[in-house]
PDB file as gemmi writes it, atoms N, CA and C in Angstrom:
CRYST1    1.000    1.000    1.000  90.00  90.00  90.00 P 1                      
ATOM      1  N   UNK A   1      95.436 125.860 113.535  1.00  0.00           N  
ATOM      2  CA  UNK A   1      95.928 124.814 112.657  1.00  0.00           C  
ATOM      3  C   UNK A   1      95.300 123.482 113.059  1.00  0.00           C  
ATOM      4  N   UNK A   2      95.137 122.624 111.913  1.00  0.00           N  
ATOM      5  CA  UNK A   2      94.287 121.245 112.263  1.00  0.00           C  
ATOM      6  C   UNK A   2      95.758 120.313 112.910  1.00  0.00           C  
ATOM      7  N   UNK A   3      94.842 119.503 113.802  1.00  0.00           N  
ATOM      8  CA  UNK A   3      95.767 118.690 114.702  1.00  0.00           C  
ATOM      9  C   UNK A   3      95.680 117.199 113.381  1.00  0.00           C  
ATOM     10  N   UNK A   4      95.624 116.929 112.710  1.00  0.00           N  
ATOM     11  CA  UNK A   4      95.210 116.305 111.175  1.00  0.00           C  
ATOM     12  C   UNK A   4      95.870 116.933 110.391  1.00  0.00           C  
ATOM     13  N   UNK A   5      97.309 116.532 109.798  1.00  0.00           N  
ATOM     14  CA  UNK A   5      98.143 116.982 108.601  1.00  0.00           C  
ATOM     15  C   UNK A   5      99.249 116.140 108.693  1.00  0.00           C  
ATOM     16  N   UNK A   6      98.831 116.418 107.197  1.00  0.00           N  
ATOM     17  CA  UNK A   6      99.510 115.235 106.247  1.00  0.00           C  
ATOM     18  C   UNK A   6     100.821 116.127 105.822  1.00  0.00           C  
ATOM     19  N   UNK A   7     101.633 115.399 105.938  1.00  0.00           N  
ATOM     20  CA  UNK A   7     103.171 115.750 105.757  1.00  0.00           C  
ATOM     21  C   UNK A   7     103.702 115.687 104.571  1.00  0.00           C  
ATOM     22  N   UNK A   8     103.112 114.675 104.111  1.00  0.00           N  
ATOM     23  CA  UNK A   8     103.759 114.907 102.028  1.00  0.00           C  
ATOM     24  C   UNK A   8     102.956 114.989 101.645  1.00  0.00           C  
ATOM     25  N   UNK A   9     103.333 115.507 100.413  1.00  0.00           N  
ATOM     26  CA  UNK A   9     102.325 115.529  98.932  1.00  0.00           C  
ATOM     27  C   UNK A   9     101.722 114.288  98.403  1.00  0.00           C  
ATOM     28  N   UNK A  10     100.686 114.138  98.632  1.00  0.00           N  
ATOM     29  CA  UNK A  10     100.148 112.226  98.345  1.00  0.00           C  
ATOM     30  C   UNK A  10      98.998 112.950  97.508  1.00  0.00           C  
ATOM     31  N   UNK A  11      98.416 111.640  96.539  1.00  0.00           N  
ATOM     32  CA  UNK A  11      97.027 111.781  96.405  1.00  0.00           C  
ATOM     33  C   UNK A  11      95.759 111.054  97.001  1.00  0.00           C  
ATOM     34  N   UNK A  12      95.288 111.929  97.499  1.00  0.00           N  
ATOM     35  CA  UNK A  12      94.188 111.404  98.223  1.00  0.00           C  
ATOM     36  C   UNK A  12      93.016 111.222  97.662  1.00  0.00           C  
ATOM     37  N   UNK A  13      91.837 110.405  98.493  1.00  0.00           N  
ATOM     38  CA  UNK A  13      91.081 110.625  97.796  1.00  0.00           C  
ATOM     39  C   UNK A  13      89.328 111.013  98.682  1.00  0.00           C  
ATOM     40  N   UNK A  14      88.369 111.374  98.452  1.00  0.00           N  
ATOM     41  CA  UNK A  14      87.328 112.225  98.737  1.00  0.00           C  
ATOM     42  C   UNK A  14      86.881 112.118 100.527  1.00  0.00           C  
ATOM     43  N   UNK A  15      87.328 110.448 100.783  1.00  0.00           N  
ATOM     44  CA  UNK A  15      87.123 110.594 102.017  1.00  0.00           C  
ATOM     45  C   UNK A  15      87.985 110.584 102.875  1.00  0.00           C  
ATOM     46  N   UNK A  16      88.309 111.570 103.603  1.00  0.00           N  
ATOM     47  CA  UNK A  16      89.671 111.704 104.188  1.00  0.00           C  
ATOM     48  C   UNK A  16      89.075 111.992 105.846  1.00  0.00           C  
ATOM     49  N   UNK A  17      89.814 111.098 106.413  1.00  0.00           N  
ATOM     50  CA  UNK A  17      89.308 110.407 107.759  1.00  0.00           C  
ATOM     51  C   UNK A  17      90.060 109.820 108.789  1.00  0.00           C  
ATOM     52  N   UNK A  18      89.935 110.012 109.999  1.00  0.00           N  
ATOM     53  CA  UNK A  18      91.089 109.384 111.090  1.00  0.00           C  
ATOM     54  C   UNK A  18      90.220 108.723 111.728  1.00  0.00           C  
ATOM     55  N   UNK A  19      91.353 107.813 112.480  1.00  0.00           N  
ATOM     56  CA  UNK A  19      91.222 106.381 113.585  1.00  0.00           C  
ATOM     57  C   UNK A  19      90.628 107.229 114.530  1.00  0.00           C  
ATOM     58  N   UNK A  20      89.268 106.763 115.708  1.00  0.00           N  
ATOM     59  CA  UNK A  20      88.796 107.593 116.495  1.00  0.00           C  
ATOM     60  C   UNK A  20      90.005 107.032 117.724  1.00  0.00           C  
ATOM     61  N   UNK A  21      90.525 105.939 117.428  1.00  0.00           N  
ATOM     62  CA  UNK A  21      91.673 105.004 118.578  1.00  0.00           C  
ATOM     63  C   UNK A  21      92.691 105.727 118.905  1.00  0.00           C  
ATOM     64  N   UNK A  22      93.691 106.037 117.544  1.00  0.00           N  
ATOM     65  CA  UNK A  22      94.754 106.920 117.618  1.00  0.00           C  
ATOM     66  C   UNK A  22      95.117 107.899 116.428  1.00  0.00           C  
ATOM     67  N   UNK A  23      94.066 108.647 116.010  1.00  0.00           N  
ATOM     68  CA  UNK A  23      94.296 109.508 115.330  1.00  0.00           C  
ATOM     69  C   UNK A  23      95.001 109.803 114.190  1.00  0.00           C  
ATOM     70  N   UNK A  24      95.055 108.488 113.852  1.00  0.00           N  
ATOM     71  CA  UNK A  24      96.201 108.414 112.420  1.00  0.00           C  
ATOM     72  C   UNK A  24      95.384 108.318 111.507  1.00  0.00           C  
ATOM     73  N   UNK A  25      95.239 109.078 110.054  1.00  0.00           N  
ATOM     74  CA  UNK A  25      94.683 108.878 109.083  1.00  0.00           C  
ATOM     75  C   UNK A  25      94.184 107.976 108.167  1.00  0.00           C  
ATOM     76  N   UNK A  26      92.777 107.441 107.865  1.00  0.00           N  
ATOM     77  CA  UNK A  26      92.565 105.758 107.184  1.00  0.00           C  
ATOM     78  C   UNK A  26      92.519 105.562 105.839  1.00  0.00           C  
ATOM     79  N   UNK A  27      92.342 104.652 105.430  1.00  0.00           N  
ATOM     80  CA  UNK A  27      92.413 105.123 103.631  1.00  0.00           C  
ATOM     81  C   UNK A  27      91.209 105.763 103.054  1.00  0.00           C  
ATOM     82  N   UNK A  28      91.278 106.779 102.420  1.00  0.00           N  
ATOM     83  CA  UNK A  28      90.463 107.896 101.873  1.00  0.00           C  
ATOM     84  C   UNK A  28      89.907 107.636 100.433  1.00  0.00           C  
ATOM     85  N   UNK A  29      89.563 106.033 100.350  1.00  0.00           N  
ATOM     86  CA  UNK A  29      89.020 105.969  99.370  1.00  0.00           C  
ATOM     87  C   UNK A  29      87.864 106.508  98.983  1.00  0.00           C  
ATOM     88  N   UNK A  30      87.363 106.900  96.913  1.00  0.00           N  
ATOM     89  CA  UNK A  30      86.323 107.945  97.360  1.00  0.00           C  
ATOM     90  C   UNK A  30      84.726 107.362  97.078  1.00  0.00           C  
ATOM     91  N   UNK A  31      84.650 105.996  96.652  1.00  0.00           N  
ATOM     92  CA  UNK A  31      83.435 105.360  96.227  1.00  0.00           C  
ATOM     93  C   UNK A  31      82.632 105.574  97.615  1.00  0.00           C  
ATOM     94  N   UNK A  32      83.232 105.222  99.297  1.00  0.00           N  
ATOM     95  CA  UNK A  32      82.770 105.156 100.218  1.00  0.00           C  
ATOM     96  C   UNK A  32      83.783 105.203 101.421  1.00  0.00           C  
ATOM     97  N   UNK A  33      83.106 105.213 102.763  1.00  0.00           N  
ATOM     98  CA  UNK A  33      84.369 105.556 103.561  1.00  0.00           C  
ATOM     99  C   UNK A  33      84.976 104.122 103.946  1.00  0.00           C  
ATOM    100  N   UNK A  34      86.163 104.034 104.088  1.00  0.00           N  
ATOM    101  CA  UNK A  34      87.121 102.530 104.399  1.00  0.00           C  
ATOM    102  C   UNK A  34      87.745 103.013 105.412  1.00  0.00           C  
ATOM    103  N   UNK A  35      87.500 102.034 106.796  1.00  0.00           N  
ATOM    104  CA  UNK A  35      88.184 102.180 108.027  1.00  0.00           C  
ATOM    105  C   UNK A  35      89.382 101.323 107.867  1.00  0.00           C  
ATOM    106  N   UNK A  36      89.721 101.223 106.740  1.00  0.00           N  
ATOM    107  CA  UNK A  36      90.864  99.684 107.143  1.00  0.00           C  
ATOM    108  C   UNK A  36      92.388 100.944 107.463  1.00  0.00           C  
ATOM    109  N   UNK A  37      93.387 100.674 107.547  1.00  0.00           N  
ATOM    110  CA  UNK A  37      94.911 101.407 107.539  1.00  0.00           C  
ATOM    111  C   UNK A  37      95.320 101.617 106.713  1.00  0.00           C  
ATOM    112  N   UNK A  38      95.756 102.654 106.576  1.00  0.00           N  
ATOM    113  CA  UNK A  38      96.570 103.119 104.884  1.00  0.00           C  
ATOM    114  C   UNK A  38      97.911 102.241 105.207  1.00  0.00           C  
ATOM    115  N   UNK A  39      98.579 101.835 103.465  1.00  0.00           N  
ATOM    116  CA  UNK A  39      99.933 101.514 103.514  1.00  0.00           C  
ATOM    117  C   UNK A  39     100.563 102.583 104.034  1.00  0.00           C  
ATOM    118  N   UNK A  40     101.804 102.502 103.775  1.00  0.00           N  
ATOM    119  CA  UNK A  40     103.031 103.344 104.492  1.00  0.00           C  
ATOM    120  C   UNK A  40     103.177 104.384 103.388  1.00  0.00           C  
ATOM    121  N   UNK A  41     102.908 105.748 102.986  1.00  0.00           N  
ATOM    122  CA  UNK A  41     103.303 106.231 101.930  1.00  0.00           C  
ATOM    123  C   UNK A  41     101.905 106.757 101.083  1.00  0.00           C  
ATOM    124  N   UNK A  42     100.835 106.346 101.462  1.00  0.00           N  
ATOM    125  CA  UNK A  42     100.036 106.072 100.225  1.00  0.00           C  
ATOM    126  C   UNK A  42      98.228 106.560 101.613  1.00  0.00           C  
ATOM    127  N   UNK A  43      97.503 107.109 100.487  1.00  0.00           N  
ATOM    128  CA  UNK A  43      96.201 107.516 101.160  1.00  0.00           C  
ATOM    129  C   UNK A  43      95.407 106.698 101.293  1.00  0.00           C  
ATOM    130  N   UNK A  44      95.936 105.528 100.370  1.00  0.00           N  
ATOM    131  CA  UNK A  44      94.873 103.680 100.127  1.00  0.00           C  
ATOM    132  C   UNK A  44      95.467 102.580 101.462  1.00  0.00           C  
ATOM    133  N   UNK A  45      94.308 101.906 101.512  1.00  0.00           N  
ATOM    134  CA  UNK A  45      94.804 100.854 101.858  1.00  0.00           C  
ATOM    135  C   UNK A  45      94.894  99.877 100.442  1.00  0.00           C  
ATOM    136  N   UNK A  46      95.123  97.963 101.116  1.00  0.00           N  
ATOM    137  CA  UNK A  46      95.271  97.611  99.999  1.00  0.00           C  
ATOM    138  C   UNK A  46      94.064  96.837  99.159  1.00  0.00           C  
ATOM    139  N   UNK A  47      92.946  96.922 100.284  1.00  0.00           N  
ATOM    140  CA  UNK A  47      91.339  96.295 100.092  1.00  0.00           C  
ATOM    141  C   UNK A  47      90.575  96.609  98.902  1.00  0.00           C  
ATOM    142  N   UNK A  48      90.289  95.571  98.508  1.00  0.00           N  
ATOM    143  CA  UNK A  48      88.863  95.866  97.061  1.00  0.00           C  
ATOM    144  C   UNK A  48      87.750  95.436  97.725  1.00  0.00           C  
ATOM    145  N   UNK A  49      86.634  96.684  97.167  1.00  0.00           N  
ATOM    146  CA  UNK A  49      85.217  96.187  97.864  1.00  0.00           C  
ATOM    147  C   UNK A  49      84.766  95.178  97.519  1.00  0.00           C  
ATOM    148  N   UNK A  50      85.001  94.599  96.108  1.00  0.00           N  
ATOM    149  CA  UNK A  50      83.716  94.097  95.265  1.00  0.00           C  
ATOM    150  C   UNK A  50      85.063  93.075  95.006  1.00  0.00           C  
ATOM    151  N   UNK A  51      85.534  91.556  95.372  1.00  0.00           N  
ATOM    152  CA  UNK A  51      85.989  90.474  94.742  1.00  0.00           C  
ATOM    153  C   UNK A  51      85.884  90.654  93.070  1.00  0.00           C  
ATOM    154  N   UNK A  52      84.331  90.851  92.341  1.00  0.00           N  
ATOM    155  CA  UNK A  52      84.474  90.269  91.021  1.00  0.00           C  
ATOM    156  C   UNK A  52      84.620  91.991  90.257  1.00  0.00           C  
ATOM    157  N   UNK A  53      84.959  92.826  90.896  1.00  0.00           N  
ATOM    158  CA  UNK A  53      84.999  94.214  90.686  1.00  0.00           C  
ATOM    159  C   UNK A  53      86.411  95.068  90.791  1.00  0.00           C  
ATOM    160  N   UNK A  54      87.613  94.890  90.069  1.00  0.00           N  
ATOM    161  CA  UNK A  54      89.094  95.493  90.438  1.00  0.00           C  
ATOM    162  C   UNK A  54      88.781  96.557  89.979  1.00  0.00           C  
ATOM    163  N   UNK A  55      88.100  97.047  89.581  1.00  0.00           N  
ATOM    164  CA  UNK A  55      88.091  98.932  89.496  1.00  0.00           C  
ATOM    165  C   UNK A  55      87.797  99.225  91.192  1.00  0.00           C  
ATOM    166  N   UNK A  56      87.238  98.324  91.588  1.00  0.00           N  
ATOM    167  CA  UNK A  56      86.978  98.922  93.013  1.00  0.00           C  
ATOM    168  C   UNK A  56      88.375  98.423  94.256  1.00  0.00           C  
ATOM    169  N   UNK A  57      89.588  98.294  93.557  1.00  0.00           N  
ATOM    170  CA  UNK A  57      90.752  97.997  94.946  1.00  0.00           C  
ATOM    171  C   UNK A  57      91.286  99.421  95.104  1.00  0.00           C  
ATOM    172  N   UNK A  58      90.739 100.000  95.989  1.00  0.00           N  
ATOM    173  CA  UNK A  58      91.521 101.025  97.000  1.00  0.00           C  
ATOM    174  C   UNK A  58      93.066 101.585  96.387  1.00  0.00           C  
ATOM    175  N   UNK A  59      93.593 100.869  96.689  1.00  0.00           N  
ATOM    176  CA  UNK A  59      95.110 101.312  96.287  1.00  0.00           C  
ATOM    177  C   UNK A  59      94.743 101.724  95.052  1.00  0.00           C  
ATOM    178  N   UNK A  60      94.523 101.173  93.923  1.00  0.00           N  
ATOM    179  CA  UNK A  60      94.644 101.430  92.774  1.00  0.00           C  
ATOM    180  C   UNK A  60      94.295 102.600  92.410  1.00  0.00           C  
ATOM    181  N   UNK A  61      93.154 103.506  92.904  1.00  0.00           N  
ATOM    182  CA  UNK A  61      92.671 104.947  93.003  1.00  0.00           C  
ATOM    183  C   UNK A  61      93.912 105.667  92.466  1.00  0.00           C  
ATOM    184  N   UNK A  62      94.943 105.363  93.187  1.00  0.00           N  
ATOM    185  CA  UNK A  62      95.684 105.875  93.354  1.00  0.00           C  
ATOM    186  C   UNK A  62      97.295 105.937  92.124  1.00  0.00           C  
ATOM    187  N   UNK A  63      96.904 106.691  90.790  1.00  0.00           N  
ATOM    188  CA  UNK A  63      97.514 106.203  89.381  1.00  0.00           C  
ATOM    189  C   UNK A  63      98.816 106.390  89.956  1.00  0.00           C  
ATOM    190  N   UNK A  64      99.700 106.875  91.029  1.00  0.00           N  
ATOM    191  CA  UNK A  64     101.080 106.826  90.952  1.00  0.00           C  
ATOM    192  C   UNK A  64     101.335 105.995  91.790  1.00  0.00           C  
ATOM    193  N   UNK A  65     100.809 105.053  92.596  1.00  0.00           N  
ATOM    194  CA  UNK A  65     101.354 103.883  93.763  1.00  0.00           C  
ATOM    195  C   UNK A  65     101.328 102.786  92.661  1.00  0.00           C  
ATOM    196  N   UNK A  66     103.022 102.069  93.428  1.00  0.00           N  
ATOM    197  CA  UNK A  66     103.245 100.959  92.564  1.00  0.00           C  
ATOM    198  C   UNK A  66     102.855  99.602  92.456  1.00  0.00           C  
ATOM    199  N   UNK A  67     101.379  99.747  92.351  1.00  0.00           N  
ATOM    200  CA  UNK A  67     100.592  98.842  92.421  1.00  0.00           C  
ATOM    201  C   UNK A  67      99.790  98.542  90.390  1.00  0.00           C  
ATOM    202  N   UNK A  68      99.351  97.531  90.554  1.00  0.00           N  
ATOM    203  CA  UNK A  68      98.466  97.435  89.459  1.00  0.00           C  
ATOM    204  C   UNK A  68      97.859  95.969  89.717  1.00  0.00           C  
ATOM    205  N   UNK A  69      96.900  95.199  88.757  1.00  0.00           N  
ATOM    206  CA  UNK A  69      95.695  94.530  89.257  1.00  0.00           C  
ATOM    207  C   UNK A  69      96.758  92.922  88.524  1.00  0.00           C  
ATOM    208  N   UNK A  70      96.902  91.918  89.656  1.00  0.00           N  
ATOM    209  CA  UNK A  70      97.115  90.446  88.384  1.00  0.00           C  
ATOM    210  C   UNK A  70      96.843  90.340  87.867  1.00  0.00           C  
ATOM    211  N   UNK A  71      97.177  89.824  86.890  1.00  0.00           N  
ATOM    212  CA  UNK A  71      96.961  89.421  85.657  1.00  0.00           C  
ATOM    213  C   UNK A  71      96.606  87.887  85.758  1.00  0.00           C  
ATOM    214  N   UNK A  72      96.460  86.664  86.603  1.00  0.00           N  
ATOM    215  CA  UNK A  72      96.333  85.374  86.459  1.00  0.00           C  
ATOM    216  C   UNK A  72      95.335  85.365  86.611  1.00  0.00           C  
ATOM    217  N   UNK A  73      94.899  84.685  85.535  1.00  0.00           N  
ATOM    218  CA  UNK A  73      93.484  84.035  84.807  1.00  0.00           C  
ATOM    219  C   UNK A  73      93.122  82.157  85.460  1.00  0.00           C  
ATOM    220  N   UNK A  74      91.739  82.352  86.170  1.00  0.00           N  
ATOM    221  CA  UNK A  74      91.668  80.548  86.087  1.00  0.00           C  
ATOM    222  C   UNK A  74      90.165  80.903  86.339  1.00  0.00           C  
ATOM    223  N   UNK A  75      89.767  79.656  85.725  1.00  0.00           N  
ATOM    224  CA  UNK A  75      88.052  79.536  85.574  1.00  0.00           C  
ATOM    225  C   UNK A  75      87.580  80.737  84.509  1.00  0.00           C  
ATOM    226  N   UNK A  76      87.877  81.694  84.018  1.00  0.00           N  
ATOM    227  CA  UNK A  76      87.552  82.122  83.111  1.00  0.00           C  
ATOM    228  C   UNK A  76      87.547  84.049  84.122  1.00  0.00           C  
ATOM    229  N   UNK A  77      88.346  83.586  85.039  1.00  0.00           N  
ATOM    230  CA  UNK A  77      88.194  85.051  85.876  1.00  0.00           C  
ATOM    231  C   UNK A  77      89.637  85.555  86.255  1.00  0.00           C  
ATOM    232  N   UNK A  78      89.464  86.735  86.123  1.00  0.00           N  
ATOM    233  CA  UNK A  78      90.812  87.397  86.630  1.00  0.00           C  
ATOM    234  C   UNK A  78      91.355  87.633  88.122  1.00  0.00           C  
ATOM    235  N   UNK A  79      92.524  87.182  88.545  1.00  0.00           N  
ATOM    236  CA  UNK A  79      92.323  87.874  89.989  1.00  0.00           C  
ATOM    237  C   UNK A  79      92.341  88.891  90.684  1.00  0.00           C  
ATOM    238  N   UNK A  80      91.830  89.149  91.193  1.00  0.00           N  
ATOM    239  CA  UNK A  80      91.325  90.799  91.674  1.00  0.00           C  
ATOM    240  C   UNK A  80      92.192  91.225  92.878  1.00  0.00           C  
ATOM    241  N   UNK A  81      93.514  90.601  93.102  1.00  0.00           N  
ATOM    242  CA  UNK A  81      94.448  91.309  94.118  1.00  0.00           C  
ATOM    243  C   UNK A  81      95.028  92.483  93.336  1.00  0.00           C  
ATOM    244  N   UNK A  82      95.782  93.237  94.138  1.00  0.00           N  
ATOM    245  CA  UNK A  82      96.615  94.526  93.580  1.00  0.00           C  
ATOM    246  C   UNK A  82      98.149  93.594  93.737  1.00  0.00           C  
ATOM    247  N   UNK A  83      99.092  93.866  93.008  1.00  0.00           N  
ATOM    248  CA  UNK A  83     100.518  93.253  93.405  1.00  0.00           C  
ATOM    249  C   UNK A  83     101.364  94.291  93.177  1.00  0.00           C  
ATOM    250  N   UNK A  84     102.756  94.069  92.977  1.00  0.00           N  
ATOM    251  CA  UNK A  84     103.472  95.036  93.268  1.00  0.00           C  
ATOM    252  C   UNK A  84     103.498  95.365  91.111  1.00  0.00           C  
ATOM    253  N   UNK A  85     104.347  96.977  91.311  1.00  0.00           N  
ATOM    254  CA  UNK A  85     103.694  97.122  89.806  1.00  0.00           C  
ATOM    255  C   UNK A  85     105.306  96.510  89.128  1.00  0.00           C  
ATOM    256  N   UNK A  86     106.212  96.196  89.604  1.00  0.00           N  
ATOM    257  CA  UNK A  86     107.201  95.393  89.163  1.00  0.00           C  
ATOM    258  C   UNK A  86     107.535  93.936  88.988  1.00  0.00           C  
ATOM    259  N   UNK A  87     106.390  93.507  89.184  1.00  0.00           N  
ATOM    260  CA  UNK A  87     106.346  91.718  89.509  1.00  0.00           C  
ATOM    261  C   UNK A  87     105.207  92.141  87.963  1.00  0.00           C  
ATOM    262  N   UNK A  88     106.049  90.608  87.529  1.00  0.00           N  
ATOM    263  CA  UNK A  88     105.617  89.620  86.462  1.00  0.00           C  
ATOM    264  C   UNK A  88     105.063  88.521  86.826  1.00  0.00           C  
ATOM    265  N   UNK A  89     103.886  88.552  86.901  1.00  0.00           N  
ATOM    266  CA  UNK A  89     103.247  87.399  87.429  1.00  0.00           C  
ATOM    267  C   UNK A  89     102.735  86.468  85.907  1.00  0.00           C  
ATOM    268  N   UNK A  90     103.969  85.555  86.015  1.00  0.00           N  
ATOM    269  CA  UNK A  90     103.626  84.278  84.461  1.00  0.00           C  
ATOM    270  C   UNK A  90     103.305  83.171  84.866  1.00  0.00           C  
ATOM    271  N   UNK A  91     103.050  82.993  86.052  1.00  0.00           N  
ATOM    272  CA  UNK A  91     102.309  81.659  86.908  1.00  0.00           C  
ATOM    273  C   UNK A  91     101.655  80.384  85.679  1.00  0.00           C  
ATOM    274  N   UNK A  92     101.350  79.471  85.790  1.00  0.00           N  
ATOM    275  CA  UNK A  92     100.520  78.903  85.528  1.00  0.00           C  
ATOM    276  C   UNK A  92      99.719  78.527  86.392  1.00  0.00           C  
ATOM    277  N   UNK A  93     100.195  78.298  87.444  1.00  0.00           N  
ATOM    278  CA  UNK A  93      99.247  78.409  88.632  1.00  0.00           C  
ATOM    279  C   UNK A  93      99.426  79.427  89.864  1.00  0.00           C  
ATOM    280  N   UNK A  94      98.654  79.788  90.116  1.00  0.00           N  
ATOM    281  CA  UNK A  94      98.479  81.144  91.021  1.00  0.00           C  
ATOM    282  C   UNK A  94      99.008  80.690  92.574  1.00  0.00           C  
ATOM    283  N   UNK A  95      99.884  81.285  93.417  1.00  0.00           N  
ATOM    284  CA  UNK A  95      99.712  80.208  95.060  1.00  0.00           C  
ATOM    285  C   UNK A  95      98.887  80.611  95.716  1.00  0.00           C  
ATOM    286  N   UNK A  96      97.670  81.631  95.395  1.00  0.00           N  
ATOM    287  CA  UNK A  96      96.483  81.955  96.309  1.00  0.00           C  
ATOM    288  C   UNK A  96      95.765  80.418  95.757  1.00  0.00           C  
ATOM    289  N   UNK A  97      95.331  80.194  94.402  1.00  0.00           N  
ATOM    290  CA  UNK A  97      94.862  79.228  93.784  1.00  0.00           C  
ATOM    291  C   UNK A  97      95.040  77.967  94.454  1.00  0.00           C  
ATOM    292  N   UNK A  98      96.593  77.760  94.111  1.00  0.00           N  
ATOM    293  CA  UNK A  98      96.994  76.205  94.710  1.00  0.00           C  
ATOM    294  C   UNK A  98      96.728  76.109  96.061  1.00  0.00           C  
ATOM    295  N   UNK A  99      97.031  77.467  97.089  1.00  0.00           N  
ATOM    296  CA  UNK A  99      96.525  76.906  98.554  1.00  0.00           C  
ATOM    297  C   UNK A  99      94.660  76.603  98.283  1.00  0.00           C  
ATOM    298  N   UNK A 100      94.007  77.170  97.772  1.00  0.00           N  
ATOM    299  CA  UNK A 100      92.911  76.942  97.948  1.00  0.00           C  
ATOM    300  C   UNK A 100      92.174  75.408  97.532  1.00  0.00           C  
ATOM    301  N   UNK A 101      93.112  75.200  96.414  1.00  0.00           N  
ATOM    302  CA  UNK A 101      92.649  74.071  95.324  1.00  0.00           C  
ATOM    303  C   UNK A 101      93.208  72.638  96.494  1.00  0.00           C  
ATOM    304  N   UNK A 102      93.923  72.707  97.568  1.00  0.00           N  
ATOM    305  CA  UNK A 102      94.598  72.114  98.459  1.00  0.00           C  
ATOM    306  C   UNK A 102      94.100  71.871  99.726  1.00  0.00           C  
ATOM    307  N   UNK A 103      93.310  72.968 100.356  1.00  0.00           N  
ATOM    308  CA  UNK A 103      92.532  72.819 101.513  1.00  0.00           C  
ATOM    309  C   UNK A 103      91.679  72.830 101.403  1.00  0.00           C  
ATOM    310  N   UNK A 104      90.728  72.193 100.044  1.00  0.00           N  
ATOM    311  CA  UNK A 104      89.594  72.134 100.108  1.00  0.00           C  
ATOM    312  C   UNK A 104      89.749  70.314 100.763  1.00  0.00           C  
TER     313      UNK A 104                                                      
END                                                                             
């Protein structure tokens, strides 16, 4: 038996891979391999490769985690975080935005 098993039914995805540190499983996203930590529950972490690219956030692979992509629009671009899939984000201004628009 593999010393590597997964205890629930999750969906994973093509690259399925452990920490060489402590042996815990990383997110198995399948475009390429991602060393980052899976959430709690889930085969993704919560990382997108590509900023101007949300088909490419990790979690999202994943059609039953309760995630989905913001919706707040500024400069003519969408933001490319994953949030929770129960939040209504009606912002007019975003607070990733305003901290940024602030420490510049």
């Amino acid at each position: 038996m593999s010393t590597h098993s997964i205890k629930y039914n999750m969906f994973e995805g093509k690259h399925i891979h452990f920490s060489p540190i402590d042996n815990k499983p990383l997110c198995s996203y399948s475009k390429k391999i991602c060393k980052q930590r899976r959430l709690n529950g889930y085969a993704f972490c919560i990382r997108r490769e590509v900023p101007e690219a949300p088909e490419y956030m990790h979690i999202l692979e994943d059609g039953s985690a309760p995630f989905k992509q913001c919706s707040f629009v500024a400069k003519f671009k969408k933001c490319t975080n994953p949030i929770p899939s129960h939040e209504e984000r009606g912002y007019e201004t975003h607070p990733a935005y305003l901290y940024y628009s602030v420490s510049k």
